[in-house]
C-alpha positions in Angstrom: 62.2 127.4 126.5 63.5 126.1 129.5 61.2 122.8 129.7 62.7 122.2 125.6 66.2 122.7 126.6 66.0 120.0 129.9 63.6 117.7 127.4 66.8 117.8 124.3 69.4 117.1 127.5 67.4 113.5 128.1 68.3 112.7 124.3 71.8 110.9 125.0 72.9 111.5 121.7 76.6 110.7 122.5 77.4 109.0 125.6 80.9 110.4 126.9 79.1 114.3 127.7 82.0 115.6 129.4 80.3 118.3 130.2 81.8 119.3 133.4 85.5 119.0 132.3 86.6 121.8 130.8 85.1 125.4 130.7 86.2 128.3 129.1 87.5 131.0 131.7 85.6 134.9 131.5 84.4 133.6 128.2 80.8 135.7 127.8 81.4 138.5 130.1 84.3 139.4 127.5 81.1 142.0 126.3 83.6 145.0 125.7 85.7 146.2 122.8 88.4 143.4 122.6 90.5 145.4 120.2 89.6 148.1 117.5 86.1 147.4 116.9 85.9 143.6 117.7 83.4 142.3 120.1 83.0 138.5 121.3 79.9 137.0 120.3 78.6 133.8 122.2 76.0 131.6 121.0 74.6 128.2 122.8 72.1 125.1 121.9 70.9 121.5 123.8 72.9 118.9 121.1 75.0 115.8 121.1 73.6 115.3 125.1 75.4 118.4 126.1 75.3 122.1 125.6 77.4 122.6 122.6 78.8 126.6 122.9 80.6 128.8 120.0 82.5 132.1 120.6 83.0 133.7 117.7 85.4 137.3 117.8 84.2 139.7 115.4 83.6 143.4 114.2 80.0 143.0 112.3 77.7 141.6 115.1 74.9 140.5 112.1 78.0 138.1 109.8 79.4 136.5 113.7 75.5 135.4 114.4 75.3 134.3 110.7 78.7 132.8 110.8 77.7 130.7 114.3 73.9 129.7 113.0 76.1 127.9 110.2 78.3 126.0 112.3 75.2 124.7 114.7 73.8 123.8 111.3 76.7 121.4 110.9 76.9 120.4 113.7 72.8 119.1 113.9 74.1 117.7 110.8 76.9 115.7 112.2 74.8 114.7 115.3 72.0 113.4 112.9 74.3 111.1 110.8 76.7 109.7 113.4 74.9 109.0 116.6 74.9 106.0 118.3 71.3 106.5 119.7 68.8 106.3 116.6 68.0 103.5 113.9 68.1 106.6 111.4 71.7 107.6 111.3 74.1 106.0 109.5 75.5 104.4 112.4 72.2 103.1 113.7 71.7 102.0 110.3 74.9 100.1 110.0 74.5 98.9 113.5 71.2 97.3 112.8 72.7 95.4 109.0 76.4 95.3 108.7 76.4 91.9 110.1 74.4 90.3 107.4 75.4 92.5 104.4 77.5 95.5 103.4 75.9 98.8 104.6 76.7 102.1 102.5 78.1 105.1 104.3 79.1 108.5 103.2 82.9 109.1 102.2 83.1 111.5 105.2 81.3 108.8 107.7 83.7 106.1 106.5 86.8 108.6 106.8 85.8 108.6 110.8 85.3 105.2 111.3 88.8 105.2 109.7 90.5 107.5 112.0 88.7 105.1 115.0 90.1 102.0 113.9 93.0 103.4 112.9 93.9 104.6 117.0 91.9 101.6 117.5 95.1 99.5 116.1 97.6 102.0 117.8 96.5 101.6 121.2 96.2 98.2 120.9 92.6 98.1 121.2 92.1 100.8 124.4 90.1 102.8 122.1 87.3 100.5 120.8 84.5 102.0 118.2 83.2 98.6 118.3 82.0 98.5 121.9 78.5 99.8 121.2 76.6 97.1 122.5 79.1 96.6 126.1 78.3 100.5 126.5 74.6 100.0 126.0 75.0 97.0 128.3 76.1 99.0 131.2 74.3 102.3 130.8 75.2 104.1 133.8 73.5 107.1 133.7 70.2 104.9 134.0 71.5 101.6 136.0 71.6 101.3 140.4 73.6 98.3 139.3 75.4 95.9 137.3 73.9 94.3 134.5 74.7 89.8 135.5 78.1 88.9 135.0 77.4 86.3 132.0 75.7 88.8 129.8 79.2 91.1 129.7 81.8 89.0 130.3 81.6 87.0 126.8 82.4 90.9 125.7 85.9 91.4 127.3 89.1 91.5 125.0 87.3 91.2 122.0 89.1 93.8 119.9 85.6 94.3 118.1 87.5 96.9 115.5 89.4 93.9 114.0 85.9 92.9 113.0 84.8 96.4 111.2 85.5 96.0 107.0 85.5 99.0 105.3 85.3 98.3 101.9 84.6 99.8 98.4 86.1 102.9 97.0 86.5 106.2 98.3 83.2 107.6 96.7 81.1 104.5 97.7 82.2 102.9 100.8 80.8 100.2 102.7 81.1 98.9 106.5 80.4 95.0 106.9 80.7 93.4 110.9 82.2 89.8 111.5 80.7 89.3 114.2 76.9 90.1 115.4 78.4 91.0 118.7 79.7 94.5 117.0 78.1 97.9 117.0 79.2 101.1 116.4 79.5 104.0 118.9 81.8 106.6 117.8 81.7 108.9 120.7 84.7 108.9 122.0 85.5 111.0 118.3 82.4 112.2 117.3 82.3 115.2 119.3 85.6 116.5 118.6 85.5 115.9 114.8 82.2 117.9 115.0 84.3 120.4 116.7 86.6 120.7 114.1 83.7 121.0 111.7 82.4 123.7 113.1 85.8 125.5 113.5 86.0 124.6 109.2 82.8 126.1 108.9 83.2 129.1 110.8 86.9 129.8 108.3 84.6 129.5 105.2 82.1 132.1 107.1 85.8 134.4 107.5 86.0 134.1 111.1 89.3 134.1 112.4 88.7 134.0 115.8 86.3 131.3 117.4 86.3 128.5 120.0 83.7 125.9 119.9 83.4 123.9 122.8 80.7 120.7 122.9 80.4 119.5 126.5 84.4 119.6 126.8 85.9 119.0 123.5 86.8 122.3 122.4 88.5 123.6 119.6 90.0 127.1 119.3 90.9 129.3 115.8 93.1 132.4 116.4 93.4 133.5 119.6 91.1 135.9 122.2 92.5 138.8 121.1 95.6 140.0 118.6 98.0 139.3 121.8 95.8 136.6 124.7 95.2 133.3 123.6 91.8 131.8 124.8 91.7 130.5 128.6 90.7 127.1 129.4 90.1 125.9 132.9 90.7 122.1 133.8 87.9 121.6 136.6 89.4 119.4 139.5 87.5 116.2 139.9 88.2 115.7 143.3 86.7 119.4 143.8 84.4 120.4 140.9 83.7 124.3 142.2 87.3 124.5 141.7 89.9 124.8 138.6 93.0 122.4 139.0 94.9 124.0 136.4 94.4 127.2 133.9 95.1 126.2 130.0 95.5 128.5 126.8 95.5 127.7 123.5 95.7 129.2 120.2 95.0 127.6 116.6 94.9 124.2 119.3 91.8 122.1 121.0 91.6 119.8 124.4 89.7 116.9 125.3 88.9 115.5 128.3 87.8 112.0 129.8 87.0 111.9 133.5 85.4 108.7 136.0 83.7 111.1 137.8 80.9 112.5 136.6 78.7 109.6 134.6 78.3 106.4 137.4 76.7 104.8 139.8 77.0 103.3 143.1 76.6 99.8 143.8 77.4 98.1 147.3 79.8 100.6 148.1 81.5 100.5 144.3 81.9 103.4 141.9 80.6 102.1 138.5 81.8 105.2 135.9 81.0 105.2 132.0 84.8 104.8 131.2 84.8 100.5 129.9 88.1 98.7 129.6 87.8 96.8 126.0 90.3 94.2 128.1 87.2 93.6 130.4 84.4 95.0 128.7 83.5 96.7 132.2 84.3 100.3 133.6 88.2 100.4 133.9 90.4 101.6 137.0 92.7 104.0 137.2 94.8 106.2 139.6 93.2 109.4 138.6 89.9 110.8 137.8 90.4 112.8 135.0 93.1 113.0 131.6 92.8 116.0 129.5 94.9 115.6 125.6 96.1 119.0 124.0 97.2 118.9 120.5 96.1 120.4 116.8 92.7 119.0 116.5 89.9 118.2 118.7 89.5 114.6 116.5 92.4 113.3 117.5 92.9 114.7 121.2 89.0 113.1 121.7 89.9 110.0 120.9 93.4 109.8 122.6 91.8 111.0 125.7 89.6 107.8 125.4 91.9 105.9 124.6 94.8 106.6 127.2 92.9 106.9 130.1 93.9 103.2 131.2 97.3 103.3 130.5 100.6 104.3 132.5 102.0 108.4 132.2 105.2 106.4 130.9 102.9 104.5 128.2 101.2 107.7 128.0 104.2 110.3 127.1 105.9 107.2 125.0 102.5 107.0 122.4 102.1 110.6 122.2 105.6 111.0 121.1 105.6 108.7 118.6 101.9 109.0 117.0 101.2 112.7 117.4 102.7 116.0 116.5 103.3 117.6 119.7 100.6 116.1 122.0 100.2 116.9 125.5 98.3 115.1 128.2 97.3 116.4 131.9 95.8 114.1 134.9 94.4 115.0 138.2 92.2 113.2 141.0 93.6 110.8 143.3 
């Protein structure tokens, strides 16, 4: 089992893993009574390049296992359909023919390349679905060092989502490129739409207490218990055995982009997996890691992708006026 697990972590299904971020605090040792005759229940799986996780609260051990074996069926669902890193999916498909003709999508894919382009425009192109091919260009977790300067520099301040048509009605959508220089990699969303998925799924299953956390993006229904919400910890980049700052949420979900866990080293230069659309090349910033807290883990995904370059003043200002309530966090140097 343990050779299958290591061989499904080399399938980089999504590339921002995250996986080091965020972690839930006393999460499976919660074995004991919680309250009346509710137990947690933890179940884990290799998918979407990390280990996706679900806590599930309940009094009837046999529905919380059913109730979680749904909500990893979703979510190979999700993974199958949306990721980046097969010709099969609908976003490999599109990737490979939306330049020379209209590609078919499901209603729910085109809703998320919707919600992408639609950040996309409000950050003024700092969250960028269309950068597949820059991110394929640098690859960090495989390259010792930059790919030539002429192959990436044609990419910077593109705004490749102006170049996405989605087109058609709602029942039969289409995706059509403008430019052959566009692909499709939605995973700085993927994962925490998936999240919310699986929180959906888990509702129709009548759980009302659950947290599902993929690599980082985690999304939480109910609380722990009838009075504790759950307990996140925020690792600290600069010190990754330790917790920079101790989160709870209820009914909320967190996401969290850091610089320092996908990169490489080249002639003394860090090279991380976060790319500036301005300059289709990993961005810099002040800090190492910014975590977004709000209602869904969608949204809070994506904002944490696409903030990450900007100032804390830029940052409070777009939260206030685009989101409900929003919160974001930074540490590192």
């Amino acid at each position: 089992m343990k050779n299958s697990e290591s061989t499904d972590m080399t399938r980089r299904k999504f590339l921002k893993t995250g996986a080091g971020f965020l972690l839930v605090c006393a999460g499976a040792g919660l074995g004991p009574v919680l309250f009346r005759n509710r137990r947690l229940y933890t179940m884990s799986r290799p998918l979407m390049g990390t280990i996706g996780e679900i806590q599930v609260v309940h009094d009837d051990a046999d529905r919380a296992y059913r109730a979680m074996e749904s909500a990893f069926e979703e979510l190979d669902r999700l993974e199958r359909i949306l990721t980046f890193y097969s010709d099969s999916s609908e976003i490999g498909k599109v990737n490979r023919l939306a330049f020379d003709q209209e590609v078919s999508v499901s209603p729910e894919t085109s809703e998320l390349i919707a919600r992408a382009l639609h950040w996309s425009q409000a950050t003024g192109g700092f969250f960028e679905p269309g950068l597949g091919k820059v991110i394929a260009l640098w690859d960090v977790k495989h390259r010792t060092e930059p790919p030539p300067e002429n192959q990436w520099v044609r990419l910077a301040d593109r705004f490749f989502h102006k170049k996405i048509i989605l087109s058609g009605d709602r029942s039969a959508p289409t995706v059509r490129f403008l430019s052959d220089d566009v692909k499709i990699d939605l995973g700085g969303i993927a994962k925490g739409y998936a999240a919310d998925r699986a929180i959906e799924i888990l509702v129709k299953e009548g759980v009302g207490q659950a947290l599902v956390n993929l690599g980082g993006d985690i999304a939480t229904l109910g609380g722990k218990s009838e009075s504790e919400a759950w307990t996140i910890g925020v690792r600290d980049p600069e010190n990754v055995s330790k917790i920079a700052k101790i989160i709870s949420l209820k009914n909320q979900a967190v996401a969290t982009s850091g610089s320092y866990e996908q990169y490489f080293l080249s002639q003394g230069h860090v090279y991380h997996h976060l790319i500036d659309p301005k300059l289709a090349m990993p961005g810099n910033a002040k800090f190492e890691s910014l975590s977004i807290i709000g209602n869904n883990c969608r949204d809070t995904d994506a904002l944490a992708t696409g903030l990450f370059f900007s100032s804390d003043y830029e940052k409070q200002s777009f939260l206030e006026d685009h989101t409900d309530n929003f919160q974001f966090m930074k540490f590192g140097a």
